[in-house]
C-alpha positions as CSV (number, residue, x, y, z in Angstrom):
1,X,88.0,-201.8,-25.0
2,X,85.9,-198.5,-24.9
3,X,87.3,-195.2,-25.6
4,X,87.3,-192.3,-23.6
5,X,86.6,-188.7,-24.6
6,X,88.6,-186.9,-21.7
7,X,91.7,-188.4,-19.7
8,X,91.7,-189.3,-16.1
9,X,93.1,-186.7,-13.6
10,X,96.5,-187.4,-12.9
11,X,95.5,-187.4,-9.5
12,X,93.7,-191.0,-9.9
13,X,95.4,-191.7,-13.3
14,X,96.9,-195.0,-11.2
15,X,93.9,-196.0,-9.2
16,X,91.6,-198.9,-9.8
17,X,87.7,-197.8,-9.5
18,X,87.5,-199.7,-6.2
19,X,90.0,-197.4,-5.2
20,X,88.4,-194.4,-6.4
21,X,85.3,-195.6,-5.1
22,X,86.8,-195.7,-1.3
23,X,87.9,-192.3,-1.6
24,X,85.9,-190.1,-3.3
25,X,83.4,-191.4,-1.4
26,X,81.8,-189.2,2.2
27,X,78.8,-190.3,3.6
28,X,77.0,-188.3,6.1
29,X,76.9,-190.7,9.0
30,X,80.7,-190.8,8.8
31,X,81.0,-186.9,8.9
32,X,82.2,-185.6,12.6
33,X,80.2,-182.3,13.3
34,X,82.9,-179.4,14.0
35,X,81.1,-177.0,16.1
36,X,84.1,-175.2,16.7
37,X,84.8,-174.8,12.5
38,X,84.7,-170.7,12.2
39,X,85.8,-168.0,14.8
40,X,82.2,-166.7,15.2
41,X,81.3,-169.9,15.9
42,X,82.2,-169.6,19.4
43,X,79.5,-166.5,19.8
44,X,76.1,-167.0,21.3
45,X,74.0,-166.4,17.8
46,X,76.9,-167.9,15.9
47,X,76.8,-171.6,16.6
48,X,76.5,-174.1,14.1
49,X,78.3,-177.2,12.9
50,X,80.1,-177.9,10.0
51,X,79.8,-181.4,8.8
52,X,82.9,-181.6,5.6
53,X,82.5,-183.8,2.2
54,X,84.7,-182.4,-0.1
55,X,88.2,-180.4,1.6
56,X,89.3,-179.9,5.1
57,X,87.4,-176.9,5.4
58,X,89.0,-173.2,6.8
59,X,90.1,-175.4,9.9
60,X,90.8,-179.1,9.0
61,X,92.3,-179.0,12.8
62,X,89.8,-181.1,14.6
63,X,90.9,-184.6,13.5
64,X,88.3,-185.1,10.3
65,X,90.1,-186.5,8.1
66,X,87.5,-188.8,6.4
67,X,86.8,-186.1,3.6
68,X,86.9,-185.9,-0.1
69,X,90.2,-184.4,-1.2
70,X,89.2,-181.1,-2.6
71,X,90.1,-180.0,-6.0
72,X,88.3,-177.1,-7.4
73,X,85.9,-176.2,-4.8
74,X,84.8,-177.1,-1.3
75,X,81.7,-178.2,0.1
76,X,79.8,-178.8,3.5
77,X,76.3,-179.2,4.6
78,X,75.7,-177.1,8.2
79,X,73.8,-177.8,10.8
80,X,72.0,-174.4,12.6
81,X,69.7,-174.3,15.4
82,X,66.9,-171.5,15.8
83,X,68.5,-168.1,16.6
84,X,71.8,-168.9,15.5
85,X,73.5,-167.7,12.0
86,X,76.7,-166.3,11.1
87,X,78.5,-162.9,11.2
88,X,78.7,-160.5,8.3
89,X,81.4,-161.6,6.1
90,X,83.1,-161.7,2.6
91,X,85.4,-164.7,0.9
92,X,87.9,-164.1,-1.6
93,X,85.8,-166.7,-4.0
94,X,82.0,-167.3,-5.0
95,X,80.1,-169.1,-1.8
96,X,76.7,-170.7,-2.4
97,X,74.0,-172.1,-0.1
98,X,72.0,-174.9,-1.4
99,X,68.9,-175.5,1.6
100,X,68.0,-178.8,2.2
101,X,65.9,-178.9,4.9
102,X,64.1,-175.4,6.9
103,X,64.4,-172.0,6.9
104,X,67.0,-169.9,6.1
105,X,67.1,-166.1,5.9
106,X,70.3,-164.8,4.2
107,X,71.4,-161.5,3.5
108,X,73.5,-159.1,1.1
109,X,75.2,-156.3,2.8
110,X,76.9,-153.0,1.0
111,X,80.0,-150.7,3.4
112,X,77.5,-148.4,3.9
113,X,75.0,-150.5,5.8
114,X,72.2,-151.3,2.8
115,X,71.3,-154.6,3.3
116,X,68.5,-156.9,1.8
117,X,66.9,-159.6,3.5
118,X,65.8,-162.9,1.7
119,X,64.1,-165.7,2.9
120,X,65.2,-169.4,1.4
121,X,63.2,-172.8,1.5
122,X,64.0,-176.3,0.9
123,X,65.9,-176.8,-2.6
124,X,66.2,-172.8,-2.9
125,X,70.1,-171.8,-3.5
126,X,72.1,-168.3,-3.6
127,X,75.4,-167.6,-4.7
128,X,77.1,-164.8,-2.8
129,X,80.1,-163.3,-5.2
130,X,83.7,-162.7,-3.7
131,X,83.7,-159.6,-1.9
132,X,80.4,-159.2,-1.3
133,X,79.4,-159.2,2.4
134,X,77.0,-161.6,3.0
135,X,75.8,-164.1,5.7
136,X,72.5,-166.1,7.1
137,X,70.6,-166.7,10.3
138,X,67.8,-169.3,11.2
139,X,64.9,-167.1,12.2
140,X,62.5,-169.9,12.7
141,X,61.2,-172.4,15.4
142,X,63.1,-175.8,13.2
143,X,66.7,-176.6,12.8
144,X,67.9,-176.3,9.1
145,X,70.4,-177.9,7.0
146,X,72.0,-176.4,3.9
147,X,74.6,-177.1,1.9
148,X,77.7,-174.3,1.4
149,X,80.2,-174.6,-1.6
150,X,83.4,-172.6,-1.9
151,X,85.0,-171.8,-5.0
152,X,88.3,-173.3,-4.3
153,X,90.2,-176.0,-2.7
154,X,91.3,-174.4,-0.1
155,X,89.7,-171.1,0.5
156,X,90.7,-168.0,2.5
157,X,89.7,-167.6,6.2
158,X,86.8,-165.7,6.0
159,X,86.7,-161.5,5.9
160,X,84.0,-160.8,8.9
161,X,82.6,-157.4,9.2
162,X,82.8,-157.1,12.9
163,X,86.4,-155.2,13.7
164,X,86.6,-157.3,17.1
165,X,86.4,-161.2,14.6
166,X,88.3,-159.6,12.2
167,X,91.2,-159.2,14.2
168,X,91.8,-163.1,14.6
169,X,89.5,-164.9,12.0
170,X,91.6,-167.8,12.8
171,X,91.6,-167.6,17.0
172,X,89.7,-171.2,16.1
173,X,92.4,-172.7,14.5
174,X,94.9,-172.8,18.2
């Protein structure tokens, strides 16, 4: 019998690795697109879709309940259309982007209005620390893909800039 260095989690401590296998599994054909995942999402220039792997996401309302249970961090890949993005926002944890496939401009943001502008590419990533107000937009002609990882299970709904989404980041969630 081999020996192991580290100790399973307790969490799958019991399980056989068929077991693990089934679950800890999420394959992107099985993912349901939540188009209705964020409260900006429901703003013309805000739509995208959220397709979950790891965690249940800020919603986990919609009936997707084919994901990986999260543990230490979250993580989606999102689907955004020319002209659409997200609103200016912060999150109470680190948030990267990974891009997979486009164009993706993303942006830093300070209270006082400075902001810098960056343009990503396929396999190009940021990390946007906690507190920091950050966000992205699709400025070009192509859809693009990216993956987003939260740095926690189940992370805070996010902080949006915009006074009139920040009174009911979770008007999505009803």
């Amino acid at each position: 019998m081999t020996q192991i260095q580290h100790q399973r989690d307790p969490e799958v401590a019991d399980l056989s690795v068929e077991e693990i296998a089934h679950r800890y599994v999420a394959r992107f054909l099985d993912r349901l697109p939540d188009w209705d995942a964020f409260a900006d999402a429901r703003v013309e220039g805000y739509k995208r879709a959220q397709h979950r792997f790891i965690g249940a996401g800020g919603s986990g309302k919609h009936g997707d309940v084919n994901f990986i249970p999260p543990r230490g961090f979250t993580l989606s890949i999102m689907y955004v259309e020319p002209g659409q993005g997200n609103a200016a926002h912060t999150h109470e944890v680190e948030e990267v982007f990974f891009v997979l496939r486009g164009q993706l401009g993303v942006f830093f943001e300070e209270e006082s209005g400075n902001r810098v502008d960056l343009k990503l590419g396929p396999w190009d990533a940021v990390s946007c620390p906690a507190g920091v107000i950050h966000g992205y937009q699709n400025d070009s002609l192509e859809p693009v893909y990216f993956q987003v990882m939260l740095g926690r299970a189940r992370p805070e709904l996010m902080g949006y800039k915009d006074p009139e989404l920040a009174k009911d980041p979770g008007v999505h969630l009803r």
